[in-house]
C-alpha positions in Angstrom: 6.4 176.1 212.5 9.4 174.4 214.1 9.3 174.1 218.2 11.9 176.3 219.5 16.1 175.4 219.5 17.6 175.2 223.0 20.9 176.6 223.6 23.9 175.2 222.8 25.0 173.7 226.3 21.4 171.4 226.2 22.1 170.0 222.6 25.2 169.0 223.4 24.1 167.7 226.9 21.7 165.3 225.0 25.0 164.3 222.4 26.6 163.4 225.8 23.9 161.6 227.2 23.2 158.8 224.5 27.0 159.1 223.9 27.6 158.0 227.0 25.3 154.8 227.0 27.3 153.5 224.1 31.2 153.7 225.7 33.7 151.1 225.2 36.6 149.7 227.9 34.4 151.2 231.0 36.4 151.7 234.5 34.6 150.8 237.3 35.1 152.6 240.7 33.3 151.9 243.8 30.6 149.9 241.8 27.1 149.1 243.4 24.0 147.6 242.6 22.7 150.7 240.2 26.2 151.1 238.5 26.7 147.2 237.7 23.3 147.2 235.9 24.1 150.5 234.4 27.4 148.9 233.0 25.5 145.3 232.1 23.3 147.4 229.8 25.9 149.3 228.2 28.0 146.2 227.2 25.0 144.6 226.0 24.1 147.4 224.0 27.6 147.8 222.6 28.0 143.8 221.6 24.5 144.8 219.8 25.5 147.9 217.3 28.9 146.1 216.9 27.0 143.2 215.2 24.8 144.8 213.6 26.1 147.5 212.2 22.9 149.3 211.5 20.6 146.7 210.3 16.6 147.1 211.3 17.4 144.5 214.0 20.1 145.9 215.6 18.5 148.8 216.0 14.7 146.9 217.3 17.2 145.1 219.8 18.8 148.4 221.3 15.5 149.8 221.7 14.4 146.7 223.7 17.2 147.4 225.5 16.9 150.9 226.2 12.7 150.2 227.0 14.4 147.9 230.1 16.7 150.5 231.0 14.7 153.7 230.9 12.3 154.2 233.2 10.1 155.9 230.2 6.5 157.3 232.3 8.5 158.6 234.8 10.6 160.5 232.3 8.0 161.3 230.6 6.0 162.5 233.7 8.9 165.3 235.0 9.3 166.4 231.3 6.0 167.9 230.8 6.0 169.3 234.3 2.7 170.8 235.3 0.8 169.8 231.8 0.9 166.1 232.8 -1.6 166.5 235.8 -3.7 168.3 233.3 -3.7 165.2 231.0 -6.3 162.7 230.7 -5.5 158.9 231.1 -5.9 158.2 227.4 -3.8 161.0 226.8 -0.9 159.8 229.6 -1.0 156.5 227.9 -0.9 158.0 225.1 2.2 160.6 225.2 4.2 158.3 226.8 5.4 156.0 224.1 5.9 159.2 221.6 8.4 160.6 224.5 10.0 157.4 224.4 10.3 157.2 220.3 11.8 161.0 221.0 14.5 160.3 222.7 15.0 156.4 221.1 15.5 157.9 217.6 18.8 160.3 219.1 20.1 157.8 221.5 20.3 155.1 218.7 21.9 157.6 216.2 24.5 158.7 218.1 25.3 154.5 219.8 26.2 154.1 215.7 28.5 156.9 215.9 30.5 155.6 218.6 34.1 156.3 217.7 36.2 154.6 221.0 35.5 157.2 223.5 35.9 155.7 227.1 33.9 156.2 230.4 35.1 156.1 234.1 32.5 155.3 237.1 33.6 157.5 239.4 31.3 156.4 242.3 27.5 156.3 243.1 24.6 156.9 246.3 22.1 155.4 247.1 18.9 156.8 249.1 15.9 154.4 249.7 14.5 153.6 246.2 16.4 156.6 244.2 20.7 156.4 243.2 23.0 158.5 241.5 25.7 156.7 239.1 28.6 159.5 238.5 30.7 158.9 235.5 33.3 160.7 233.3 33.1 160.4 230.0 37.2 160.6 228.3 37.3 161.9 224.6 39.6 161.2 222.6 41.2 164.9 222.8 41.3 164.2 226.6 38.6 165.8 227.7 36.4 165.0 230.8 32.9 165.4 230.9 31.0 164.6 234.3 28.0 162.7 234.0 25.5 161.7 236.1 22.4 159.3 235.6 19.5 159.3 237.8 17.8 156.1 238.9 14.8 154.8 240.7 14.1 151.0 241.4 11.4 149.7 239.8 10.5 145.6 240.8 13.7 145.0 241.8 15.7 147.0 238.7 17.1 150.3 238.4 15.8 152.6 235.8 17.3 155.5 234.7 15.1 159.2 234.9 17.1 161.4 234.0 20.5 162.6 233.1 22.6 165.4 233.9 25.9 166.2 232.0 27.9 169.0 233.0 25.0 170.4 235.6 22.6 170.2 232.3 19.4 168.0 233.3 17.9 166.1 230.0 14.7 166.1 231.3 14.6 169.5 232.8 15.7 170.8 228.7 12.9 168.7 227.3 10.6 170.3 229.8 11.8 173.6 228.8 10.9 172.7 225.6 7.6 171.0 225.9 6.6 173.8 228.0 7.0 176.6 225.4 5.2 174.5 222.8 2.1 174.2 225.2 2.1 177.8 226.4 2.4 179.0 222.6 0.2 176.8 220.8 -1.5 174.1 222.8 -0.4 170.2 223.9 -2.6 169.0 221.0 0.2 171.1 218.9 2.9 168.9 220.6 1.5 166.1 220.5 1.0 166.5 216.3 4.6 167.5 216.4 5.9 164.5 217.6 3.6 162.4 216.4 5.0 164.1 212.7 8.4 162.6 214.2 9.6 166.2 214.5 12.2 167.0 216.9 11.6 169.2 219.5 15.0 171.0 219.2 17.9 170.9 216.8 19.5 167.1 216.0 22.0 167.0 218.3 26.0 167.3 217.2 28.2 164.8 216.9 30.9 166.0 220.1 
């Protein structure tokens, strides 16, 4: 039983997403506190898959460096919606690192795919302890696609929550999906599922 395939505008919001972590040559406009350490990370994780090209360290460091950057519980937390007030503290502790190993697995897949497409940041704001970093990403063919990452400072560092590409929100398709997986079957099913390493919608396309 395979949990069911969003539509086509969420798979390739996700493509987008960990596409967009992994741009070369980025343009900086109207840079703050959220989108220099937005930008620090993403050339750090670039000078990373460069060198390794793939080996079982390059791909151990990039996830270090997306478990600094991603603010994982919080994710986690808005992407099971109403089901995480229902869950235990074992079972909090527990789903947490298996959302994270979710959406690791795609955004390292597609950082090795990276074929020279560049990003613009376009601007960001801030209010109290939550920002919004707005960026363009510019494929080759010319095309623009708006993306913006939602962040929350957490001791001093902002963490990214979500993502939204093209008025898609990451977390609001994995909740979508999560959802329909506890309302059918049970959370127990989901958890199995992922635990199995299965995805909870179609591997996402290369754009």
């Amino acid at each position: 039983m395979h949990i069911p395939t969003v539509m086509k505008t969420s798979i390739r919001a996700f493509a987008a997403t960990v596409l967009a972590l992994a741009l070369l040559v980025p343009q900086i406009v109207g840079a703050g506190a959220p989108t220099d350490q937005l930008k620090s990370y993403v050339e750090r994780v670039l000078k990373t898959a460069q060198a390794g090209r793939g080996s079982a360290s390059e791909r151990a460091t990039i996830r270090k460096l997306a478990d600094e950057l991603f603010d994982w519980q919080e994710m986690a937390q808005r992407s099971l919606g109403p089901h995480w007030r229902e869950r235990s503290p074992a079972e909090r502790q527990e789903f947490v690192p298996l959302f994270a190993d979710l959406v690791e697995r795609g955004y390292i897949s597609k950082i090795e795919q990276y074929d020279g497409e560049k990003i613009q940041y376009t601007g960001e704001r801030i209010e109290g302890d939550l920002a919004t970093v707005r960026t363009k990403v510019i494929t080759k063919q010319g095309t623009e696609i708006p993306i913006d990452y939602r962040m929350v400072l957490r001791n001093g560092r902002w963490m990214i929550y979500d993502v939204d590409i093209e008025g898609v929100s990451l977390v609001a398709n994995y909740r979508t999906q999560f959802n329909s997986v506890v309302r059918r079957s049970s959370y127990q099913e989901l958890v199995k599922r992922m635990k199995s390493k299965e995805q909870p919608a179609a591997s996402p396309p290369t754009r």
